[in-house]
C-alpha positions in Angstrom: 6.5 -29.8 -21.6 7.0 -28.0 -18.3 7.5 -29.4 -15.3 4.4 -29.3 -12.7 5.1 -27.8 -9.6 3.2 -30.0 -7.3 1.4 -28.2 -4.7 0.1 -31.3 -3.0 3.6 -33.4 -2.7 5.8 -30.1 -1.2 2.7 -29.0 1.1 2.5 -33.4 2.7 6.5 -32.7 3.0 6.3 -29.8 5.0 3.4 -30.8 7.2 5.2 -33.8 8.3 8.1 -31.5 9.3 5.5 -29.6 10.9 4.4 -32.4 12.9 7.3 -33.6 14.0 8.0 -30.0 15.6 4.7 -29.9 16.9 5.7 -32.7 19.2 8.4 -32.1 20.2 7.3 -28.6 21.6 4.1 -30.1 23.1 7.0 -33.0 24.6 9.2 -29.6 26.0 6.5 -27.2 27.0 3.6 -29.2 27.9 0.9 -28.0 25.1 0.7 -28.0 21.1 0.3 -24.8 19.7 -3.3 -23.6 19.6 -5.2 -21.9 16.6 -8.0 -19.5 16.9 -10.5 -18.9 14.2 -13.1 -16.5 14.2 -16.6 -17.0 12.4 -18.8 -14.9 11.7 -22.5 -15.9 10.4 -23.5 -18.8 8.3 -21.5 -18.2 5.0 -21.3 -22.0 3.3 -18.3 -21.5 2.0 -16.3 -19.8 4.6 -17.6 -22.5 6.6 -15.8 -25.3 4.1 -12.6 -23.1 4.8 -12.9 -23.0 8.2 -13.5 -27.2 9.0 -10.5 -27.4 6.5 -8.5 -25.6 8.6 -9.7 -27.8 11.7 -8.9 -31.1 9.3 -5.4 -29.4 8.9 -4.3 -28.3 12.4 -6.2 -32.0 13.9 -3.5 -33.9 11.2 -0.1 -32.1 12.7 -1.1 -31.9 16.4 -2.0 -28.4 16.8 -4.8 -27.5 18.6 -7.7 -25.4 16.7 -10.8 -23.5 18.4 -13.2 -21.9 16.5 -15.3 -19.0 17.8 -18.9 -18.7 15.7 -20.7 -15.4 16.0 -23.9 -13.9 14.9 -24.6 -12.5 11.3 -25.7 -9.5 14.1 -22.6 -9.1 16.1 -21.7 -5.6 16.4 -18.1 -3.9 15.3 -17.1 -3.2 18.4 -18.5 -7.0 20.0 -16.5 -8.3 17.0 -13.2 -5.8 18.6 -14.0 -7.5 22.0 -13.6 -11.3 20.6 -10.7 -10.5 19.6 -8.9 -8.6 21.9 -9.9 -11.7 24.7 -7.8 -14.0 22.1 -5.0 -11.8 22.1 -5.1 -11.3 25.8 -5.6 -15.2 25.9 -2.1 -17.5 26.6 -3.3 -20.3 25.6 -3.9 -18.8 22.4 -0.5 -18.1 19.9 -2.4 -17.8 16.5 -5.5 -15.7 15.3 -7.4 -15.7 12.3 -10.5 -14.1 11.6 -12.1 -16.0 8.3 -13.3 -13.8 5.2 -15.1 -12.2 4.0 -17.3 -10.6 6.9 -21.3 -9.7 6.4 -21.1 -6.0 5.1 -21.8 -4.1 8.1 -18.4 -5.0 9.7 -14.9 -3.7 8.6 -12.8 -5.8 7.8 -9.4 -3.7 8.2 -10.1 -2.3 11.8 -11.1 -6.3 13.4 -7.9 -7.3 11.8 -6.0 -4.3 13.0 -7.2 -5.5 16.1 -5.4 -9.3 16.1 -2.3 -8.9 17.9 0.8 -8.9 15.3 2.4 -11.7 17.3 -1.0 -13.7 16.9 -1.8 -12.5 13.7 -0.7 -16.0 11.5 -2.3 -14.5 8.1 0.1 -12.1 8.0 -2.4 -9.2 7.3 -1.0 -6.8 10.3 -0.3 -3.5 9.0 3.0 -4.4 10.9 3.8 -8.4 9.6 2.4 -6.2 6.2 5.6 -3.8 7.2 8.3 -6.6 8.2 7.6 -8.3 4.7 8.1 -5.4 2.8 11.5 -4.9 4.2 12.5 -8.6 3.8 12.2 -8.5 7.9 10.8 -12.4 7.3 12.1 -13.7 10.7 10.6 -11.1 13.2 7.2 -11.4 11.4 4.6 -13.5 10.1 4.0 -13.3 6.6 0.9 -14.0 4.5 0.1 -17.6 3.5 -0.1 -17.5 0.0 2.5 -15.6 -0.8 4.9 -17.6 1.6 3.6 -20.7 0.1 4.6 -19.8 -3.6 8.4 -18.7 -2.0 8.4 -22.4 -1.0 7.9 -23.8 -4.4 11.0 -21.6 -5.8 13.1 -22.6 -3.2 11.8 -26.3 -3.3 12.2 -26.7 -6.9 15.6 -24.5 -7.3 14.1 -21.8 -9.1 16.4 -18.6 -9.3 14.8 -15.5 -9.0 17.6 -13.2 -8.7 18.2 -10.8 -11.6 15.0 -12.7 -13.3 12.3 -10.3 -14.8 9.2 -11.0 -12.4 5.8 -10.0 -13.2 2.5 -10.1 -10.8 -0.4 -10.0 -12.4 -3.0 -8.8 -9.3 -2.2 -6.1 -6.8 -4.4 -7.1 -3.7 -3.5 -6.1 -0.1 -3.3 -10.5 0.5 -1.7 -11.9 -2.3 -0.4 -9.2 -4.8 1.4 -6.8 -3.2 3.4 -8.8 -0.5 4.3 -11.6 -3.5 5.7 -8.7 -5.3 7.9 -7.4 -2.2 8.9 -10.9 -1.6 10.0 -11.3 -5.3 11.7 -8.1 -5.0 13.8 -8.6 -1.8 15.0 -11.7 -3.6 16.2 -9.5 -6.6 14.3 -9.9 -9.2 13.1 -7.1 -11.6 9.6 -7.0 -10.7 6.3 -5.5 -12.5 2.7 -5.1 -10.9 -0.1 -5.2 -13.2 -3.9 -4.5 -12.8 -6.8 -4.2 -14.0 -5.9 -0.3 -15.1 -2.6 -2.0 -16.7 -2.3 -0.9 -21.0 -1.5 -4.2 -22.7 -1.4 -6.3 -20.3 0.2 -8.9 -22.6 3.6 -6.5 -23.5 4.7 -7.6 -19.8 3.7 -10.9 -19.3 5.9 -12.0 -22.1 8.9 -10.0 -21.1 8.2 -12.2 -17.9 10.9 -15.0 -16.3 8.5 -15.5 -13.5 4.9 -15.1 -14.1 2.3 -15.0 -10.8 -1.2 -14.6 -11.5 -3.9 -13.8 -8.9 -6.8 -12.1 -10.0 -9.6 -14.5 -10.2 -10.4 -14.5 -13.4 -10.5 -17.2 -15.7 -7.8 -18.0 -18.3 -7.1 -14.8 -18.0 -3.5 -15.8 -19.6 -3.3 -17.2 -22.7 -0.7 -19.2 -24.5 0.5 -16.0 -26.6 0.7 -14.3 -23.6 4.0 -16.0 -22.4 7.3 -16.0 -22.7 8.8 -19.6 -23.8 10.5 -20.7 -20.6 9.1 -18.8 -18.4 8.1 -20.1 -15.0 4.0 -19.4 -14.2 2.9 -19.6 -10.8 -1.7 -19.9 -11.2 -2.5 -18.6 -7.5 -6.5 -17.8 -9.0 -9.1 -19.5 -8.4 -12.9 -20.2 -10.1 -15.4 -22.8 -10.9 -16.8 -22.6 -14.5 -19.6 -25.0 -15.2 -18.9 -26.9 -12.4 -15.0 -27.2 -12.5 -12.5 -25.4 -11.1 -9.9 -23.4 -13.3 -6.9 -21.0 -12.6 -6.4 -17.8 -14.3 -4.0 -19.4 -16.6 -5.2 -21.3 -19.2 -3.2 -24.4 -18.2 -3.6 -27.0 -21.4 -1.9 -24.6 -23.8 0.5 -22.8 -21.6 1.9 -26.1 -19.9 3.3 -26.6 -23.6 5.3 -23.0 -23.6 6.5 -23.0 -20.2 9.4 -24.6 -18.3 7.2 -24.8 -14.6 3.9 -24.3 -13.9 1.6 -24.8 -11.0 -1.7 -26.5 -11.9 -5.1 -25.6 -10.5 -6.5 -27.3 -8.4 -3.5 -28.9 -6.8 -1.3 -26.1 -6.7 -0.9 -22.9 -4.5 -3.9 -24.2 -3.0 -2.6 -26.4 -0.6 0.2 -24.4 0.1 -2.1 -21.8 1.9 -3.2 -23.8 4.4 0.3 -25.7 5.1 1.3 -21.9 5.3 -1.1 -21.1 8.4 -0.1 -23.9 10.0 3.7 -23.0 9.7 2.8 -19.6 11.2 0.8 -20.7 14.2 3.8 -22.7 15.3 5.9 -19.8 14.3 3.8 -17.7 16.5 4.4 -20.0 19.5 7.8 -20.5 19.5 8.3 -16.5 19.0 5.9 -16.3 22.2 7.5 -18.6 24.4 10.9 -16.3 23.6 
């Protein structure tokens, strides 16, 4: 039976840590680091994300502003917001929630967040710093910074390991793979153009998945031993599953993270890390 990597438990034992540093910056420099999220329209569930976050930043002491806009606003208002945040210095961390209404591109708003504000990590520069292991002059993203945590919270080794990422997206996939990497494992990317998808997944020490779709992984599908890491997310009939199928695999591997309950909360616990990041590498 593997051991569960518990999501919830590691991301309560970091946000304490985080909230005792909070303090004592807001005791030495005479404010608590200060969140901005921008909002754009009236999506329901963005809007779940973005009181979570509130919730979260409220819990440690740092301060959280969010900025609603129009369904209408304009590209270059959009630009505007943003570049008032970054010119802003009561403002260390930026976050612009996704996904935005069609008309707006995505890329060039967050290509506008300043690097040093930009606490998802999706810079083309932060984007640059991870790739080259650079972790301490950057801020990387969330998720992918979150599952780091678990290996080195749970002694995992991933150095000469045989690491395969299932999921190749610009947020999750391809900076977990380049983290994986500069840690020295032997890593594999697969999509949805990978041939028999199955042939690497079981040659796999260190299994991520991230793709969103449903027990995607079965039990046959992994090695015995191997550590799995479930970073997708979906509800089917009203519940919500991971892209591993969890029951069976539990039985094959030697760690897994459940769904819900495991990267999850780590993504948020993540942001948080970076916006106090963000502030201590500003008042440098």
């Amino acid at each position: 039976m593997a051991v569960i990597l518990d999501g919830k438990a590691l991301s309560e034992k970091i946000r304490a840590q985080i909230k005792e540093e909070v303090e004592a910056l807001k005791e030495r420099f005479g404010r608590a680091p200060t969140l901005a999220v921008v909002l754009v329209g009236n999506n329901p569930a963005s809007e779940i994300y973005v009181r979570n976050k509130e919730k979260a930043c409220q819990k440690v002491g740092i301060n959280s502003v969010v900025l609603k806009l129009p369904e209408t606003v304009t590209q270059e208002e959009l630009n505007e917001r943003v570049f008032k945040l970054n010119e802003d210095e009561t403002v260390d961390g930026i976050i612009v929630q996704l996904p935005l209404p069609e008309h707006l591109s995505c890329r060039e708003v967050l290509n506008y967040i300043s690097p040093e504000k930009d606490v998802d990590g999706f810079h083309p520069v932060n984007a640059g710093k991870c790739m080259l292991g650079l972790y301490d002059e950057g801020l990387m993203p969330c998720t992918p910074a979150g599952v780091m945590k678990f290996f080195e919270e749970y002694n995992i080794e991933l150095q000469g390991k045989n690491a395969v990422m299932v999921g190749h997206s610009n947020i999750v996939g391809k900076p977990l793979a380049n983290m994986l990497l500069n840690a020295n494992a032997t890593v594999s990317v697969c999509h949805v153009y990978t041939k028999d998808l199955a042939a690497y997944t079981r040659q796999a020490d260190i299994l991520c998945v991230a793709t969103g779709v449903p027990h995607l992984i079965k039990a046959d599908m992994v090695k015995e031993g191997a550590v799995v890491i479930d970073i997708g997310i979906s509800r089917v009939n009203g519940k919500i599953v991971g892209d591993v199928d969890f029951e069976k695999v539990k039985e094959k591997a030697a760690a897994i993270t459940p769904v819900p309950g495991g990267v999850g909360p780590m993504t948020i616990t993540m942001l948080l890390f970076n916006t106090v990041k963000a502030f201590k590498m500003r008042i440098k």
